[in-house]
C-alpha positions in Angstrom: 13.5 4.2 -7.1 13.1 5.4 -3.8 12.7 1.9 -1.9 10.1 3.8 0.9 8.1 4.6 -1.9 7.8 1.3 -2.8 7.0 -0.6 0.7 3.1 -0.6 -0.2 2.7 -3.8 -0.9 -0.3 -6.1 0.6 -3.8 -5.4 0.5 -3.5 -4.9 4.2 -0.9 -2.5 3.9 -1.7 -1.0 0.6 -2.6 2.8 0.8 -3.8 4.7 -2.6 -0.6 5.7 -4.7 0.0 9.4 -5.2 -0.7 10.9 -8.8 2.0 11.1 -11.0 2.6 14.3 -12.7 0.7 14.2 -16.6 1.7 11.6 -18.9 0.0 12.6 -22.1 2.3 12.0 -25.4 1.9 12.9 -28.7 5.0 10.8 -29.6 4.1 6.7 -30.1 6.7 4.3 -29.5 5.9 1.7 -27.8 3.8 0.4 -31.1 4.5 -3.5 -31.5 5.2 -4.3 -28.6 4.3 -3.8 -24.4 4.9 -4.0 -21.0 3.3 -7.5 -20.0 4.0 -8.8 -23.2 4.9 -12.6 -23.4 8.2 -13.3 -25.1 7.6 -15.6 -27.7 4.3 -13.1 -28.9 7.5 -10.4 -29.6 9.3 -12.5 -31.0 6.3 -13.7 -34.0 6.2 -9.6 -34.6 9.4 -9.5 -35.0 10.8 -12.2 -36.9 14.2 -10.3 -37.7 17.6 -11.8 -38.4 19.5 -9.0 -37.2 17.3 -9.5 -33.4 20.0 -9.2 -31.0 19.2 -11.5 -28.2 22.0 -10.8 -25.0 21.4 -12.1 -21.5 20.0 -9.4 -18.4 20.1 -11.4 -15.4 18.4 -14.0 -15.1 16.1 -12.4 -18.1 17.0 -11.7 -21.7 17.5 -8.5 -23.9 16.2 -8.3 -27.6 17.6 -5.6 -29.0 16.6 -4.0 -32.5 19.4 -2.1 -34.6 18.7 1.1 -35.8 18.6 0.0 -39.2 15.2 -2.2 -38.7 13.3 0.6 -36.0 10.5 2.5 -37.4 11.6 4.9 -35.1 15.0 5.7 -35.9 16.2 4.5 -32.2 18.5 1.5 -30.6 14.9 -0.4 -29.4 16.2 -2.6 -26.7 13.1 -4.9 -24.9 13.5 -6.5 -21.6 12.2 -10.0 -20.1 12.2 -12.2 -17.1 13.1 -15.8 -16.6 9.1 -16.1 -16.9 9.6 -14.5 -20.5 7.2 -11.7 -19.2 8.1 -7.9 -20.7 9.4 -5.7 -18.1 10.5 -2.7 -19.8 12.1 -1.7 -22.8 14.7 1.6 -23.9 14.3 3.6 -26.8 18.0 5.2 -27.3 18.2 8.8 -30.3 21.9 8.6 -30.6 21.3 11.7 -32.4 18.7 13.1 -30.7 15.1 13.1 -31.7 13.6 16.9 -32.0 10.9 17.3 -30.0 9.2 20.4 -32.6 7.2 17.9 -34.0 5.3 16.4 -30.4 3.7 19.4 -28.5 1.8 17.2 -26.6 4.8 15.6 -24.9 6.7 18.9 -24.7 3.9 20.1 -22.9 4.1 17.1 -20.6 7.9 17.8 -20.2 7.6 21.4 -19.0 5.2 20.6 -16.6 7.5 17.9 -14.9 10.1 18.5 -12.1 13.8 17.1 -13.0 14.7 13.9 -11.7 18.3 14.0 -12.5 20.6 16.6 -14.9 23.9 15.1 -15.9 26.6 15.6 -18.9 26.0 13.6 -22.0 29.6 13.1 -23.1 28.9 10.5 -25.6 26.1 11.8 -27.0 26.6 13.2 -31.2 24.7 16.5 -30.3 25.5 19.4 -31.5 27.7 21.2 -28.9 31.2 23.2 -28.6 32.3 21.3 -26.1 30.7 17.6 -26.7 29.3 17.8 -23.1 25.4 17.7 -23.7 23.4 18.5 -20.9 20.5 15.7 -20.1 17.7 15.7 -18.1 16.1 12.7 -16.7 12.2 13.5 -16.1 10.0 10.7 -14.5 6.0 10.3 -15.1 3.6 7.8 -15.7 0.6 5.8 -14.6 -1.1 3.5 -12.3 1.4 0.5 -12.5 4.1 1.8 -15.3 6.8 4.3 -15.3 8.1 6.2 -18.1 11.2 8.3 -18.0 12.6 10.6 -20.8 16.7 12.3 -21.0 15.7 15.4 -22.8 18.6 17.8 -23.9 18.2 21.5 -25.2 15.6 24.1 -23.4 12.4 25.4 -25.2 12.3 24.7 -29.0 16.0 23.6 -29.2 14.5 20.2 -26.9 15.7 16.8 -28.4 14.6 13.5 -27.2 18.2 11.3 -26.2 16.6 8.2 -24.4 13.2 7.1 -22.7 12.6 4.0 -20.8 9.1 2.1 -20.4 9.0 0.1 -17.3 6.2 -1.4 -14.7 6.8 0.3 -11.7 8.6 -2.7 -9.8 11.6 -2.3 -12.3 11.6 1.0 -12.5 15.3 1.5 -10.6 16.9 -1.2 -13.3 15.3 0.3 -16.5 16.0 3.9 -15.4 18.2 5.7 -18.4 20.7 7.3 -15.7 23.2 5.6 -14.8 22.1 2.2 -16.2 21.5 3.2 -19.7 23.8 6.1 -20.5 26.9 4.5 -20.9 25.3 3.5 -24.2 26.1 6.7 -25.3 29.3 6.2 -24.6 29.5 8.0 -21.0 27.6 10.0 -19.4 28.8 11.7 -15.8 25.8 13.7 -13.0 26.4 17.1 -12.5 27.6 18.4 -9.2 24.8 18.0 -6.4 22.3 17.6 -9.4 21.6 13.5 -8.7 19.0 12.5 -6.9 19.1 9.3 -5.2 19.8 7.1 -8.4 22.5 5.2 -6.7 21.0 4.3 -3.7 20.6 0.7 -5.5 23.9 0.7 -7.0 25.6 -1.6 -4.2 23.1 -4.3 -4.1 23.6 -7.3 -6.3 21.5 -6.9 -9.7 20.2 -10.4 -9.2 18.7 -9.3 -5.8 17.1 -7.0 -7.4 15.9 -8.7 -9.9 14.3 -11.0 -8.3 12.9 -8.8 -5.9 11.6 -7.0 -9.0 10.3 -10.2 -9.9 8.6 -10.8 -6.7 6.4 -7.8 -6.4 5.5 -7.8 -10.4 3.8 -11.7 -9.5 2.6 -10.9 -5.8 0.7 -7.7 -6.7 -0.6 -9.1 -10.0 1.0 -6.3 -12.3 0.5 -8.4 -15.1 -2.2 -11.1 -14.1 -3.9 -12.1 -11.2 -1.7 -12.0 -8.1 1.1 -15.0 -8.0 2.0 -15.8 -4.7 3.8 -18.9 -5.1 6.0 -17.1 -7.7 6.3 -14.3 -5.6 7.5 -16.4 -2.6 10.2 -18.8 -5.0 11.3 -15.0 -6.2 11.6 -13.7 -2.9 13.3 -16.5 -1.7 15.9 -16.2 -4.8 17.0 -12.5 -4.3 17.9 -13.3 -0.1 20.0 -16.2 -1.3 21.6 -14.0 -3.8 22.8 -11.5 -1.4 21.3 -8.2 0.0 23.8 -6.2 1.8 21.9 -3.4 3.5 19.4 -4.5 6.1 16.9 -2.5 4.6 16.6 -4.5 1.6 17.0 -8.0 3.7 14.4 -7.2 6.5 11.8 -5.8 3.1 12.3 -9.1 1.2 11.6 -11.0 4.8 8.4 -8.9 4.9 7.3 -9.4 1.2 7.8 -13.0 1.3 5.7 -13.4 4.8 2.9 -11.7 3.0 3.4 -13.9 -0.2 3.1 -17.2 2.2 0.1 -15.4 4.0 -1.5 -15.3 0.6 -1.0 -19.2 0.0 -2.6 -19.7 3.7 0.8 -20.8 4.8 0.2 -18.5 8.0 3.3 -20.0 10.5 5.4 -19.2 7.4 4.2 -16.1 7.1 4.7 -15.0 10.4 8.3 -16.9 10.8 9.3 -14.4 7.6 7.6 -11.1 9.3 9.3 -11.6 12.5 12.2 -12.2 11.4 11.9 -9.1 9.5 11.6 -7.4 12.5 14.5 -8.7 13.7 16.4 -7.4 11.0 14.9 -4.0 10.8 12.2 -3.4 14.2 9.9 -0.5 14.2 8.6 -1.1 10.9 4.9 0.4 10.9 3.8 -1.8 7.7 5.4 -5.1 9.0 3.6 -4.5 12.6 0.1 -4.4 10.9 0.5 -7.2 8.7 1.9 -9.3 11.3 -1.1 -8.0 13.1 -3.4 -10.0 10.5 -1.8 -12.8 10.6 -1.7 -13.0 14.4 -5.5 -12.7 13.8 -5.8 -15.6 11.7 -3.8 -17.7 13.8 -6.3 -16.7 16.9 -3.3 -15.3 18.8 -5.3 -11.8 19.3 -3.3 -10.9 22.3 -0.4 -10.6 20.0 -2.1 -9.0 17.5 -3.8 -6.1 19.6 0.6 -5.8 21.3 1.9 -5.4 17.8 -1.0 -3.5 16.0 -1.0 -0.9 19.0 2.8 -0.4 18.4 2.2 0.1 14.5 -0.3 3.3 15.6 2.0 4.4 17.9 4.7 4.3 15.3 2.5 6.0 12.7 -0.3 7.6 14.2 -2.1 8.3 10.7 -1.9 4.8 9.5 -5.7 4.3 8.7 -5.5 0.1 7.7 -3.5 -0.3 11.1 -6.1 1.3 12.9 -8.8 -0.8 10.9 -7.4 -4.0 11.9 -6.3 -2.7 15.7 -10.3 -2.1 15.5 -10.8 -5.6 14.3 -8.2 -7.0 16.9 -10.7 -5.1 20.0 -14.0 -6.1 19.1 -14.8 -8.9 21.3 -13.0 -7.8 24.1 -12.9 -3.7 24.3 -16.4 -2.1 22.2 -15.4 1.1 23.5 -12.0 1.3 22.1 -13.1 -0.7 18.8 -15.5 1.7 17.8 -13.3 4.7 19.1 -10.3 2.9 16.5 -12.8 2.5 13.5 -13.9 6.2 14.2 -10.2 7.2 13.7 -10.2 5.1 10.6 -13.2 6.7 8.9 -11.5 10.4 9.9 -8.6 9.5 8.0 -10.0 7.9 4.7 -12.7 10.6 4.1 -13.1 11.5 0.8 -10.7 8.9 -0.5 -12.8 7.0 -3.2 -10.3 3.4 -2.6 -11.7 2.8 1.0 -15.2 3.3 -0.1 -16.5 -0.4 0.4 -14.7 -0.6 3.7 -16.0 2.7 4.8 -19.4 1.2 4.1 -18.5 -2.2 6.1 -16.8 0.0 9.3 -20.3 2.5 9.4 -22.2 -1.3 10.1 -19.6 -2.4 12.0 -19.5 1.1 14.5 -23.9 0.3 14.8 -23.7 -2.6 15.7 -21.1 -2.4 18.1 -22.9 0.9 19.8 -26.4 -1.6 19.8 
């Protein structure tokens, strides 16, 4: 997971999320149970003696023999500490044949490869033993699923797929966490694209920075700041390396406290994720609205003109560098909210607040 990609993450930063390429499947396999689950539901469905139950973190795995799946697959299903499902992996030691699903193959050719590496352990038929996997990427709104295809055209067999919300997409993703299954697994040359960029930071960072987003954008609920913030919290203690990571989990955990009204908090957290990583667009506006709700608008209108600067395009910065001029500069507040409506035209997500900046602009011109 490409961590710019995932830096959307208040309601004052959030922009709409690109469209992922089609999703449609013909292929059911996520049947008993799914992401959001709670663990002890799964485990009432599946009240099996052979359940293997291994720890993933500070989570748990329940894996499901080949023997008891419907499917014909190595099921393994994936929880928090909160017992919440995050994910599961659906491994085809022998490869599924896709002959029977044109829906999904259809889906398939229409994707882009993620990743193509050498399925050494794989028992596919091949001269060599070195099986050729694709790893394609699609989904929807909040979840991400990923297939390892092997074979072109009608030769296609299904190796592994991975269901995941999006915030644990990087830990679920078949290659390279999942292939060693197989028995190995090694990425062709100049063929891997950007799956390791994780790879040195501590899986219980992670984890829990997983963790933190899934409660604080309300993936499977209503929005849990207080979780998000104790999660936050837990994956800087655990150790980040890159300052990238460290200055984000700073910012995410200033926007959790903002959300429990803990505002000083908040804006302890977001400078100091300045400090770690300055220049930040996103962290500028929302330490922008919290400079606003603490009545320090001087330091809002400083910061909130630097996140513009930075990112002239940025149509919720301008919005709240709008907000930040009205009582002292009506020219330049209604020239701001102007900009905002030119660059959210036509997209359906800023509707209401299209409707609330068109009052806003008449009055301010009265």
């Amino acid at each position: 997971m490409c961590l710019c990609s995932a830096l959307l993450l208040s309601a004052c930063a959030e922009s709409p999320r690109n469209p992922l390429p089609p999703s449609a499947s013909d292929l059911t396999l996520l049947t008993t149970a799914h992401p959001c689950d709670r663990k002890d539901t799964f485990l009432q469905r599946h009240p099996l003696t052979s359940l293997k139950r291994t720890v993933w973190g500070s989570g748990e795995e329940l894996q499901i023999p080949v023997s008891e799946s419907t499917h014909g697959a190595e099921e393994s299903y994936f929880f928090d500490e909160d017992g919440l499902m995050v994910g599961a992996v659906f491994i085809f030691r022998n490869g599924l044949s896709l002959k029977p699903y044109p829906v999904l193959r259809r889906t398939i050719s229409q994707l882009k490869p993620d990743t193509e590496f050498y399925l050494s352990g794989a028992s596919l038929a091949d001269h060599e033993n070195l099986n050729s996997g694709t790893l394609y990427l699609t989904g929807d709104e909040k979840s991400t699923t990923q297939y390892v295809i092997s074979g072109e055209g009608s030769s296609q067999t299904l190796v592994m797929v991975s269901f995941s919300i999006d915030p644990y997409v990087s830990l679920l993703s078949p290659y390279p966490e999942f292939v060693s299954r197989l028995g190995g697994g090694r990425a062709r040359d100049g063929l891997i694209a950007g799956k390791k960029k994780d790879a040195k930071e501590p899986f219980p960072s992670l984890q829990q920075f997983a963790r933190g987003q899934t409660a604080q954008l309300g993936y499977c609920d209503s929005k849990e700041y207080e979780k998000a913030a104790e999660a936050y919290r837990k994956a800087l203690s655990l150790g980040f390396t890159d300052k990238v990571w460290i200055a984000e989990a700073h910012h995410r955990l200033g926007v959790a406290l903002e959300g429990q009204g803990q505002l000083n908090q908040a804006r302890e957290e977001m400078e100091e994720s300045l400090t770690v990583r300055p220049n930040t667009p996103e962290v500028l506006n929302n330490l922008g609205t919290v400079y606003l709700k603490l009545k320090q608008r001087d330091k809002a209108v400083k910061v909130l003109e630097k996140a513009v600067l930075l990112r002239p395009n940025y149509p919720l910065a301008r919005y709240n560098l709008a907000e930040s001029y009205e009582e002292t500069n009506t020219k330049r507040a209604i020239g701001e909210y102007e900009t905002y409506l030119a660059l959210v035209e036509g997209i359906p997500e800023e509707a209401e607040r299209m409707a609330q900046v068109k009052e806003r602009v008449k009055a301010l011109r009265r």
